[in-house]
Every structure is written in C-alpha cells, then in structure tokens.
C-alpha positions in Angstrom: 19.0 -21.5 -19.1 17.0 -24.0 -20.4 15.2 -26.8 -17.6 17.5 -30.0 -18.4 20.5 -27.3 -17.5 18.9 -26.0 -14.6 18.1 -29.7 -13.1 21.4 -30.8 -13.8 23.1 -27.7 -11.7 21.0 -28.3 -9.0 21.6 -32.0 -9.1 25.0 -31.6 -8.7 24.6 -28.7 -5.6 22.8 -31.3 -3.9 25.1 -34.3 -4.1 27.4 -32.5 -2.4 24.9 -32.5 0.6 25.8 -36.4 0.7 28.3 -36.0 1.9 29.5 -36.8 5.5 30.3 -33.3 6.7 26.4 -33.1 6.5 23.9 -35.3 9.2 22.0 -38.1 8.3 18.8 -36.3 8.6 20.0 -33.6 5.9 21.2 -36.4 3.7 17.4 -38.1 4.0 16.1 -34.8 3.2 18.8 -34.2 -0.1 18.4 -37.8 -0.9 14.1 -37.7 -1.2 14.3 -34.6 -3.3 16.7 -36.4 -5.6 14.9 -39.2 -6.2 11.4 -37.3 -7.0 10.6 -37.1 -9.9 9.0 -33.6 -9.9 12.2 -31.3 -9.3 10.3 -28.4 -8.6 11.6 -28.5 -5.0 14.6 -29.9 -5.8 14.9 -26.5 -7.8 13.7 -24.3 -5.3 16.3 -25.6 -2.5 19.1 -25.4 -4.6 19.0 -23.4 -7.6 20.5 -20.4 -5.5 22.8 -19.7 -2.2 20.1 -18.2 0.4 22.0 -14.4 -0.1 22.9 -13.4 3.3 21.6 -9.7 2.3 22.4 -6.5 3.9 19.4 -7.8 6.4 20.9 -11.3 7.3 19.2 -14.4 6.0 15.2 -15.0 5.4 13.9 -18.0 3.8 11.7 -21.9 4.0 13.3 -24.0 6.0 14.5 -27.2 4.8 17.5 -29.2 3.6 19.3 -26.8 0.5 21.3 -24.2 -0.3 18.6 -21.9 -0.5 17.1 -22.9 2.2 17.0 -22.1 6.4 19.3 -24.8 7.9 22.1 -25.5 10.6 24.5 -24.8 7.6 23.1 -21.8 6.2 23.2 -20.3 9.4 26.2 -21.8 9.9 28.1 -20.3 7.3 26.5 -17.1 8.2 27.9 -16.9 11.9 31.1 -18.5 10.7 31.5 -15.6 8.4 30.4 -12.7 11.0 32.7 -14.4 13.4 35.6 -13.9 11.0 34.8 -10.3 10.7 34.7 -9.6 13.8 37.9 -10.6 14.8 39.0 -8.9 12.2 36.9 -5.3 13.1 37.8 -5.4 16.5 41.5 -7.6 16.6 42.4 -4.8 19.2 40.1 -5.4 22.0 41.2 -8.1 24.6 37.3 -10.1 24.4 34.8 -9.7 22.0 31.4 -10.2 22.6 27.8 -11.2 20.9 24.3 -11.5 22.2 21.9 -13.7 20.6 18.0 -14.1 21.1 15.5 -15.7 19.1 11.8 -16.1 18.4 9.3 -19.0 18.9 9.5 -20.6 15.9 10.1 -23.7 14.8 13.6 -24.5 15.0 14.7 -21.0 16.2 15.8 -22.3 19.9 18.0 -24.9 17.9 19.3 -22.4 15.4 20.3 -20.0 18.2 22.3 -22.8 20.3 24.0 -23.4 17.3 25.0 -19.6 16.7 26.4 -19.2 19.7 28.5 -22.5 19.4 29.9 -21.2 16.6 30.6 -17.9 17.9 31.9 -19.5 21.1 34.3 -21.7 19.2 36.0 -18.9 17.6 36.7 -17.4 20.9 34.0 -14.8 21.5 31.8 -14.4 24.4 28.1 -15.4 23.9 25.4 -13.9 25.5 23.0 -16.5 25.0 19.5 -15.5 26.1 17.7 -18.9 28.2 14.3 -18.5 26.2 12.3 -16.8 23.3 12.6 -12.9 24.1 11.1 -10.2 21.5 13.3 -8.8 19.2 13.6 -4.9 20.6 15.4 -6.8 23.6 18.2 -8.4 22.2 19.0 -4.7 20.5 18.6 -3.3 24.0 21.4 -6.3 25.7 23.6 -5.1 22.6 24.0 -2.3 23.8 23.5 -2.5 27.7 26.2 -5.9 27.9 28.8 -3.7 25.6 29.0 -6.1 22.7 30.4 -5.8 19.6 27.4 -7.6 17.5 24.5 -9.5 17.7 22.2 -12.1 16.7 18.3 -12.4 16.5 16.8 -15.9 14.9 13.5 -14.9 13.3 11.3 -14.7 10.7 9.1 -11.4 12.4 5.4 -11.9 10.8 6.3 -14.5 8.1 4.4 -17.3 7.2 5.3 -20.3 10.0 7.8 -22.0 7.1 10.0 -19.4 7.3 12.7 -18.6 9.5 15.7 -15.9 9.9 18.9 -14.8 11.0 19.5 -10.6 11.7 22.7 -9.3 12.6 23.2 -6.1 14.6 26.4 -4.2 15.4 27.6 -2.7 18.8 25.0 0.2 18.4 22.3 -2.5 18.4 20.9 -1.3 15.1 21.0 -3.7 12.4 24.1 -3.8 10.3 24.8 -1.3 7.4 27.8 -0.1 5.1 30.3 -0.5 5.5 29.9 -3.6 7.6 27.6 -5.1 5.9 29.3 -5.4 2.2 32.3 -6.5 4.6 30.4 -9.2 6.5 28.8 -10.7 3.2 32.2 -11.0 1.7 33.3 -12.6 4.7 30.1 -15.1 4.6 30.6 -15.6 0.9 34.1 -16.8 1.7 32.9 -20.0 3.9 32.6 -22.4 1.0 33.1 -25.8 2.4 31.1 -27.0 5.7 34.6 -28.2 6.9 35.2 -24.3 7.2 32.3 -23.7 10.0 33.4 -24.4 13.9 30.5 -26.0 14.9 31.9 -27.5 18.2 31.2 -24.9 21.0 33.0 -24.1 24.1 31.2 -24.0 26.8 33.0 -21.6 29.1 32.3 -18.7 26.5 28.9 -19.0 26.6 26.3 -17.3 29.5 23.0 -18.1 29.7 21.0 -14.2 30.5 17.3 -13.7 31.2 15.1 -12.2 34.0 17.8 -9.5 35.0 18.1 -8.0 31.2 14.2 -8.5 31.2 14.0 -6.2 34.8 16.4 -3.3 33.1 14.4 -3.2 29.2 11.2 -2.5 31.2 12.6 -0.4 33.5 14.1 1.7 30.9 10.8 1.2 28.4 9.0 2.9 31.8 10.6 5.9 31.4 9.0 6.8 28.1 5.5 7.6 30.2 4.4 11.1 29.4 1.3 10.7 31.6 1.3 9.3 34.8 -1.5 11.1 36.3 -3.4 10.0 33.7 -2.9 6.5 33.7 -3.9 6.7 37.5 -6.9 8.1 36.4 -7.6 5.4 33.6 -5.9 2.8 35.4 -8.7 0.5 34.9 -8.7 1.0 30.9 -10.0 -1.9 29.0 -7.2 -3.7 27.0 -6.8 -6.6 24.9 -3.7 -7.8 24.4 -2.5 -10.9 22.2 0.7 -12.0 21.0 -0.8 -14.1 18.3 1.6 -17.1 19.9 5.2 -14.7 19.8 7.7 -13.6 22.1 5.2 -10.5 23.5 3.3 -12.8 26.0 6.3 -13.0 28.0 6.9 -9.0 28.3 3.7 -6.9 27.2 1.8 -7.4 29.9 4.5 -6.7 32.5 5.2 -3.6 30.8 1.8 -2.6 30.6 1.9 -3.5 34.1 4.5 -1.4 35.2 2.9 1.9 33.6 0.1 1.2 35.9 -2.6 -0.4 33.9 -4.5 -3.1 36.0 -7.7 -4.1 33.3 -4.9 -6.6 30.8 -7.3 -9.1 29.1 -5.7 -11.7 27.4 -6.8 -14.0 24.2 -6.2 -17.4 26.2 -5.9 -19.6 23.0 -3.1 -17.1 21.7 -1.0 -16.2 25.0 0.4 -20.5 24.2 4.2 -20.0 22.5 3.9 -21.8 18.8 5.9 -22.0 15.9 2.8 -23.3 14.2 0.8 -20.1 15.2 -2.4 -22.7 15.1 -5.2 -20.3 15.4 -3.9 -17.6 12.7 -3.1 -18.2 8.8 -0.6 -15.6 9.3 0.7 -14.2 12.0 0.6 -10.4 11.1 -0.8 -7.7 13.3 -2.0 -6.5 10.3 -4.1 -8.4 8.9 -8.0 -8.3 10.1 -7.9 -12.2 10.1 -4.9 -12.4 12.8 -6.7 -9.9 15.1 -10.2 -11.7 15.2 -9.9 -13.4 17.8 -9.0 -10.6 19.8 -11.8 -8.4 18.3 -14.2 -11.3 19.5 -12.6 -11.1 22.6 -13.1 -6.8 22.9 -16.6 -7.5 21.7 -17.1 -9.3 24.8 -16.0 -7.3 27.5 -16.4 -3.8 25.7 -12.9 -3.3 25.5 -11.3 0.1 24.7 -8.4 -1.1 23.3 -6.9 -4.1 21.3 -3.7 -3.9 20.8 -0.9 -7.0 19.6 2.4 -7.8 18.3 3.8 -10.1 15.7 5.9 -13.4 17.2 9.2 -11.2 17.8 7.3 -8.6 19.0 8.6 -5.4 17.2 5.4 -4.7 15.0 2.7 -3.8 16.7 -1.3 -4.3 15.8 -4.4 -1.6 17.1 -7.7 -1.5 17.0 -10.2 1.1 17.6 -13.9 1.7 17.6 -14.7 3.8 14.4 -18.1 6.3 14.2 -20.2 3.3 14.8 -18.9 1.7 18.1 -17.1 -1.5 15.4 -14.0 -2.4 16.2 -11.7 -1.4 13.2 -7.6 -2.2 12.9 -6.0 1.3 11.9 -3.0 0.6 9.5 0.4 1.4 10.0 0.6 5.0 9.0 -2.3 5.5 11.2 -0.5 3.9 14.2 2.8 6.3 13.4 0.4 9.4 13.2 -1.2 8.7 16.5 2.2 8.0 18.3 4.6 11.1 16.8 1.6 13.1 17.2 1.3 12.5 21.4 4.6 12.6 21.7 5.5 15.7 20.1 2.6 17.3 21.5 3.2 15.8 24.9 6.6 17.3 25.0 5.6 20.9 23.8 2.6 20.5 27.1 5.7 19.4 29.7 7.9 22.2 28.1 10.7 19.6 27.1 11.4 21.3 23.7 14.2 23.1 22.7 14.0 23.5 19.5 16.4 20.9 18.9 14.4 17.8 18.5 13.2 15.0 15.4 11.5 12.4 14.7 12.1 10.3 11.9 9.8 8.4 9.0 10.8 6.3 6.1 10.3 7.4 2.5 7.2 5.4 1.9 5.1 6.2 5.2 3.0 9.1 4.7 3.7 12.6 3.9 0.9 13.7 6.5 3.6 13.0 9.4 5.4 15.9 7.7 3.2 18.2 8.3 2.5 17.0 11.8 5.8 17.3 12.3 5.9 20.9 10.7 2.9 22.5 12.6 4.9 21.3 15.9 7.8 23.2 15.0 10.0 19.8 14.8 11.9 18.7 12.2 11.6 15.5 10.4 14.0 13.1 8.6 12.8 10.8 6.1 14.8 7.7 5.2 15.0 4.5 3.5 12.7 1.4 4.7 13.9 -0.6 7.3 14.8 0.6 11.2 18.4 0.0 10.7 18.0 3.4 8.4 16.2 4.9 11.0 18.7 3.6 13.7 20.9 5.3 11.2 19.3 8.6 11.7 19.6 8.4 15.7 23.7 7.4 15.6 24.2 10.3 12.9 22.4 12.6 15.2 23.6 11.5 18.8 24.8 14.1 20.9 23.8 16.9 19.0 19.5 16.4 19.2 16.8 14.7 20.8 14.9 12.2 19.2 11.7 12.2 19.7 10.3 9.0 18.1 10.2 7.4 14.1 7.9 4.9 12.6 7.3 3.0 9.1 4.1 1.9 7.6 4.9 -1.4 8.3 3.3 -1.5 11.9 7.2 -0.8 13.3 7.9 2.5 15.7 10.5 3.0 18.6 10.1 5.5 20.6 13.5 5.4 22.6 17.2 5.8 21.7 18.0 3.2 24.1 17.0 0.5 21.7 18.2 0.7 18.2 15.0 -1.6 16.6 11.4 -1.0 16.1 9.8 -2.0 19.7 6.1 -3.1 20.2 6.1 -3.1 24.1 7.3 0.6 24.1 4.9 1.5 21.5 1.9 -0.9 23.2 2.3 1.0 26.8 2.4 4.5 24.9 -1.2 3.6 22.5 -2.6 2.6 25.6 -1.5 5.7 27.5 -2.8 7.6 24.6 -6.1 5.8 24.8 -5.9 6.6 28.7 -5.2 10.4 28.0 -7.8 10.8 25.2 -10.7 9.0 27.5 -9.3 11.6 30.4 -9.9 14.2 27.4 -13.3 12.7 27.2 -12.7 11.6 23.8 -12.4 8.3 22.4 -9.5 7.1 20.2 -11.2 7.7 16.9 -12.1 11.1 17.7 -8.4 12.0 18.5 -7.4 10.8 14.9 -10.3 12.4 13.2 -9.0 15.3 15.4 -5.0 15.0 14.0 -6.2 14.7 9.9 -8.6 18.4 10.6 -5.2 19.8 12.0 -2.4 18.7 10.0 -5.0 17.2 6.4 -6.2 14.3 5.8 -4.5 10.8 4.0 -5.2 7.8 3.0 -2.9 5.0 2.3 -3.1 1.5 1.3 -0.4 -1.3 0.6 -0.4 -3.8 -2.1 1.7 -6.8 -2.2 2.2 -9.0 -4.8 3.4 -12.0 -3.9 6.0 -14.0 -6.7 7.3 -16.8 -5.3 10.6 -18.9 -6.7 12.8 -18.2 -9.3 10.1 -17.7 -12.1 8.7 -15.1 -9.5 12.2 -13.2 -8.8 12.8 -12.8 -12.6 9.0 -11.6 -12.9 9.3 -9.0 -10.2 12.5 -7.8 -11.8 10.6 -7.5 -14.9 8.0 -5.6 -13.1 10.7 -2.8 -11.8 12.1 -2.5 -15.0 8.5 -1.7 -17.0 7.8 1.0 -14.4 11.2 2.8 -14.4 11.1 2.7 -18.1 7.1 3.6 -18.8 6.3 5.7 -16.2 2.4 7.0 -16.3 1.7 10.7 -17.1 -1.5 10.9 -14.8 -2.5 8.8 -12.1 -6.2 8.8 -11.7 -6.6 12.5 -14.2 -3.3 14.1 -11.8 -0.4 14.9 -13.3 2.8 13.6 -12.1 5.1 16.5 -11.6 7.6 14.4 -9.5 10.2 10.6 -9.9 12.0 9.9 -7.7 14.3 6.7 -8.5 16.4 5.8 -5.5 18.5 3.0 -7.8 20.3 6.4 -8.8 19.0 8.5 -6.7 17.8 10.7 -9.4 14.7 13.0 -9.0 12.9 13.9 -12.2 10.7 16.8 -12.9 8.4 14.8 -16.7 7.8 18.1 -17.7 10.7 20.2 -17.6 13.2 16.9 -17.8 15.1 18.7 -14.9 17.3 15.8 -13.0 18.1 16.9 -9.4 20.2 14.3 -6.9 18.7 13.3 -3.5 20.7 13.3 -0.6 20.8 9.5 0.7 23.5 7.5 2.1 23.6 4.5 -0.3 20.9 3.5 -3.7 17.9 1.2 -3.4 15.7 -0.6 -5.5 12.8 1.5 -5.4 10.6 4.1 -7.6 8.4 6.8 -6.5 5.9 9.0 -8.5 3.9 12.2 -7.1 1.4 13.9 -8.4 0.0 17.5 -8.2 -3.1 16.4 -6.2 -0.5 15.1 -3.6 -0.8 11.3 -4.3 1.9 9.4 -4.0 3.2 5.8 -5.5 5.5 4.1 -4.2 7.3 0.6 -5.6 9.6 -1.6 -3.9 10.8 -5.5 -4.4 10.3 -6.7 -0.7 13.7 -7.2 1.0 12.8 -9.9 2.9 9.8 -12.2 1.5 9.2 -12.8 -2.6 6.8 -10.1 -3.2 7.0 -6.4 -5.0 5.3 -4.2 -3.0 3.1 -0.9 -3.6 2.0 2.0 -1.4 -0.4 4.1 -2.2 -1.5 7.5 -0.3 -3.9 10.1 -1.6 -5.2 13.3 0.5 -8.4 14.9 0.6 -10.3 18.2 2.1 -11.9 17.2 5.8 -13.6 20.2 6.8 -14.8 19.2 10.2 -15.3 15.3 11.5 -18.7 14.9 10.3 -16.7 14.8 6.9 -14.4 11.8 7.7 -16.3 8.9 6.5 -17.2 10.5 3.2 -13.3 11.3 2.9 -12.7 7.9 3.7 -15.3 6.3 0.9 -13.6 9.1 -1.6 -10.1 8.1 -0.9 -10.8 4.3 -1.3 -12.5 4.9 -4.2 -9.7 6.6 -5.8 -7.5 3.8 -4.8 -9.5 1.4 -6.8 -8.6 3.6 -9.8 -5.1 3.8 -9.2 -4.8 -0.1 -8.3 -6.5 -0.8 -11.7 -4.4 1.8 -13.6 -1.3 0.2 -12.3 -2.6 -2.9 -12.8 -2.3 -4.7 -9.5 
C-alpha cells in the first residue's frame, strides 16, 4: 500500500472520531492530528485497531484506534463483559475485580472498567488505590470471581499503558477463553455498543482487608524463621522506582521479621512520570542507581526493587570486589528454586511429588538444579499465564514448589496465579539472611550453585522497531532466521531447532523432525548447539521489539575460577551477537 492510500485510510478512521459519541477532548486530539501536516502520528494512531491479544491491550496513550484510550478499553471490557455472561449465564451473580497501577491515567481507566462492567450487571470489586499486580490475581481468587482486570503497563516506558484480563483462577486468560474473548471484543464496532454509564450499587470499593489477607498468606512462604531472627537487622534497600510496591514491600518485609528497611526517599513518591528513572525496569543498571548510591552509603547487604506493578523484581549483590552488581533474571530464578528446593529437602517436606516450573527461554542450568534435587521440572512458554497453566494442570495431584522466567518474574505460591515481587522480595532477603547465618555472602552462595549444578551465562538482546515500518521489519526478521538458519554458532555445531510456530524440532544433520509437546504454537525459534549454547528468538508480545536470549556454559572448577568464566562467556557472547548480527 502505497503512502497517499495509507493517509487516506487513516483519514477516514479518524473522522469517525468526530463524531459526538466521542468527548470533546478526543475530538481536539483527532482534530490536531488531522490538520498536521506531517501524518506520521496521524498514521501511527490509526493505521491499525490496538489487537486486544491473547495478553489484553498494551500501547501509547492517546486519541486513536491504535492507541490506549477510554474507548479502547472500552470496547475491551464491553467485549469481556459479553463473554462472561455468556461463560457463566448459569450463575445467579457474576463477579470481577479490578486494580491498577500508578500510571498516568490508570486510576481513570480502571473507574471506567468497572462502570462498564457494572452496567452490564456484574459485580465490581473495585480496589480504592494503586495495588501491585500479584494482588489483584490473589482477590480473584480469594472474592470468588469469575474474571478480572489489572490497568498497567508493568516496566514500560511512562507513555504506555495496559489492560490484562484474568479468569476465575487468577491467572491470565488462555484458550479457549481467550480466542472467545477477542471475538467477542472484535464484535464491539460502534462506541454506541459500549455501556459506559455505571451503576453504582454493583460496585465495592476493597483495600486494607484484601491487603491484611495477601500478606498474611505471602508470610507463610518463610522457610527460615530462626534465621531471620538471627539477621533481623539485615541491611536492605528497597525502592519501588515510583510503583505500586511502596505500599506493600515493606510491610511484608516487615511481617517476616526484618527491622533494617532503608528506603530511596526520592523513589518511595507514586508517579506516572517515574521522574528520576528513564525507564522504570528493575533491570536495568540505570533504574537501580539510585538505590546502589543509596547501599553505598549505609553498606547495605541487599538492594532489592520492583517495577510500578510490582510483579518483577530487581537484586543487587556485592560481587568478588565488595561493588554492588544487579544479577539478571536467570540469576534471580537460580537463587530462588535453588533455596527453596533445598530448603524443603532440609525440613523433610519432600515427597517425591513436587515441581517447579521455567519457561523455554530461561536457562537450561535450572534443569539441572532441579535434577540434582531429585525434582522434576516443567518448562513452558513465556509468560506466567503458561506457568499459571502448569500449576491448574497439576492441582491436586503435586506440589509446586516455585517457577520463574528470565524476565525478572517468579511466584513462589499457588495462592496467586501471577509473577509476585513482594513474595519473591521477602524470600531474597531471607536467602541473604540465611547465607550471612551460613557465614557467606550472597555472591558466594551463587558461585556456590554454578560449582554444583555448571556454570551459565545468559544475556538478552532487544531490538526495538517501533510502528508499522518496525512490525513489518521484525516479521521480516523471523522469517530470515526460520528460513537461513546458521550451521555453527561461534565454531559449535547446531545439532538442535526447535520452531514453536509448528512446534517442529529438527535434528540439521540427520533432517529428523520430531513434535514437541505444547499446548498451543508461538512465534518463536530456538537453536542449540553441541557446546550447550542456546539461541533463542522471539517478537515481543507486548512492546515493538524482537527479542534474543542468549546462554552459553562453561567449566568452573572451584570459585577462584568464576570471574575468568564470566570474561569467557561474555566474550563469546560478543561473537554470537555479531554473528547474528544484533
């Protein structure tokens, strides 16, 4: 399609903003775009619907069809409202909760989510404030509803914002609900169709009491309490880099015992704008200076944070040299799995019949922590609703144990069906607790878990594409690599594809195609090698990037080897990155 064709679609999507089912600040917006005479945002606000994906919605806010807005979410909750009175015509009252972050326009948003929901006859659970993300899965499931809402953007950029739905098991929705619910959304074509008027006596406003019963339950998950009373004067830095955290993670921490919580003043203030951060993402080294500066000061001997819905969380450690140093998400995963598992096997809790859970592009290493425990692991797709999956396949008949993702996100309880920063906060800093009991320090304990179970490295790439220009380019991307796959990576040969679009696994030498075993396809590639590296290649879900992971192993003999295994295995990631050509 050439531009004049493009511009003249768009043109005529955006007229029919004008018109009065939509407010006068909407129209303003619609109108200023129009009369611009670059259309490059014009463009980007219109030349697509914002897809209410498998996820919910994600996207810039603004005035557009492609855009966050009252009508985008609109059409969203109008169109999960629909289902669910279809899904559940039996029962006498349906119900919903709905949270949301601090970001801009999220409070608004939410108030309007619930009207809708309201207006179609079903109970609202409206939370009173910002509340992390974890605890609206948690209400799901402890109020008895059928579905829920969460308005955030987790660690995006402060334009963005986003709608997730979950279903009655508080995990976020998957087949066949989700095909169901899009078709359902996709059917709201006409503002006129969304019930924005609420009704008041269907709504009810919850706070401190669901607060009380998610930490009281998150308590529960201590392995040590002896220990903690022991370390109860740890050093910890919290921040919640302006998110929903500051209003829970230090009351949990709290609660387990901990009395030495030093806050990042500046950060603990609730913004959409996130004002001291460029990004607010646990993990990135830029978001966590300020509470590195803040460690440096009072000798801390842990910094821990979450991201502004408060499901990822963010560590730092002192490496060989006393310098504070953020561990990445594998690392965190590692750490966590690892105390648990071996907690458990100490208090003689295990059976035999427990698991823990990774997805497919976290690293392998888990596995074999996992192994040498005597517990067995499930890998699945990215994303917690897969591992949420995992735990509702397997309730009743084992224990689970814990399951994390790369991506900064574990959950270490069955009780919540979302990746949960507060739990996973109070454990690291029980785990700090137990290894200074240990008379270890934290970086010790993980040089300690790569000489058992062999060491890994890993390292994500993303490569951000942004627009239309950039979705057609990443698809492009996809495409080359599924159909010119490398031979060696770095002088390995690959002896393993695996191509979850088809779910085909491919030996290159033999040709021999075996099927994998997953519940559904998804966009992404992986190659292996024999020296145990491993590639993997996604499109991002959620934000306009493709992303790759990268893990390679090494030999650690003892710890005095872990910084030259460290050198080695960035070294050869270099290689890789330039062979790849990222």
């Amino acid at each position: 399609m050439d531009n004049t064709e493009l511009i003249k679609q768009v043109t005529a999507k955006a007229q029919a903003w004008l018109s009065d089912g939509y407010d006068a600040e909407t129209q303003a917006e619609v109108r200023r775009m129009l009369d611009a005479d670059d259309k490059t945002e014009l463009i980007e606000s219109f030349y697509k619907d914002l897809e209410f994906g498998t996820g919910g919605l994600r996207g810039i806010m603004g005035a557009g069809t492609n855009r966050m807005n009252i009508y985008t979410v609109g059409a969203a909750t109008q169109g999960l409202a629909n289902y669910l009175r279809e899904a559940f015509a039996d029962l006498p009252e349906i119900s919903v909760a709905v949270g949301h972050d601090v970001r801009n326009n999220s409070r608004k948003f939410a108030e309007i989510v619930a009207d809708i929901f309201s207006a179609n006859g079903i109970k609202v659970y409206l939370f009173d404030s910002f509340r992390p993300t974890p605890e609206l899965s948690f209400a799901i499931r402890q109020l008895g509803c059928q579905s829920g809402v969460n308005i955030t953007a987790s660690h995006n950029p402060k334009e963005y914002n986003g709608y997730k739905a979950y279903w009655s098991d508080g995990a976020q929705i998957i087949a066949p609900h989700d095909v169901n619910i899009i078709d359902h959304v996709n059917r709201i074509t006409d503002v006129a169709d969304i019930k924005f008027q609420g009704n008041p006596a269907n709504i009810q406003i919850i706070g401190e009491e669901m607060d009380r019963q998610f930490l009281d339950a998150i308590h529960t998950l201590c392995l040590d309490p002896e220990v903690i009373k022991r370390q109860a004067d740890l050093k910890i830095v919290y921040t919640p880099i302006h998110g929903t955290g500051v209003k829970i993670v230090p009351d949990s921490l709290r609660k387990w015992g901990f009395n030495n919580i030093i806050h990042v003043p500046e950060q603990d203030i609730p913004s959409g704008d996130f004002p001291t951060v460029d990004s607010p993402n646990p993990e990135n080294a830029s978001a966590m200076a300020m509470a590195i500066a803040k460690a440096q000061e009072v000798d801390a001997d842990l910094v821990v944070a979450s991201d502004p819905d408060a499901d990822r969380i963010g560590c730092v450690i002192r490496d060989n040299d006393g310098k504070y140093q953020l561990i990445n998400g594998n690392q965190i995963v590692m750490i966590l799995l690892n105390y648990i598992m071996l907690r458990n096997r100490e208090l003689g809790r295990l059976n035999g019949n427990e698991y823990v859970v990774k997805t497919i592009v976290t690293t392998e290493t888990i596995k074999a922590i996992a192994e040498n425990q005597g517990i067995k692991m499930y890998d699945c797709y990215t994303g917690f609703k897969w591992i949420a999956a995992v735990i509702r396949d397997l309730e009743g008949s084992a224990r689970y144990l814990g399951g994390g993702e790369e991506s900064y996100g574990f959950l270490a309880e069955d009780f919540c069906r979302d990746k949960d920063s507060v739990s996973a906060i109070s454990l690291m800093a029980e785990i700090c607790a137990w290894a200074k009991d240990r008379g270890m320090d934290f970086n010790q304990m993980l040089q300690e878990i790569y000489l058992k179970n062999g060491y890994s490295h890993e390292e994500g790439i993303s490569v951000v594409r942004p627009g239309k220009t950039g979705a057609d380019e990443i698809q492009q991307m996809m495409k080359n690599f599924r159909a010119n796959p490398p031979r060696t990576i770095d002088g390995s040969k690959l002896c393993c594809i695996k191509d979850y679009a088809d779910l085909n696994c491919t030996d290159p030498t033999t040709g021999n195609v075996t099927k994998m075993d997953f519940p559904t396809t998804s966009n992404v590639l992986q190659y292996f090698t024999e020296d145990g590296t491993k590639v993997s290649i996604r499109p991002s879900g959620t934000e306009p990037k493709i992303k790759f992971y990268i893990e390679v192993h090494g030999k650690m003999n003892d710890a005095a080897d872990y910084a030259r295994c460290n050198a080695e295995a960035a070294e050869k990631i270099a290689r890789i990155k330039k062979e790849l050509g990222i």
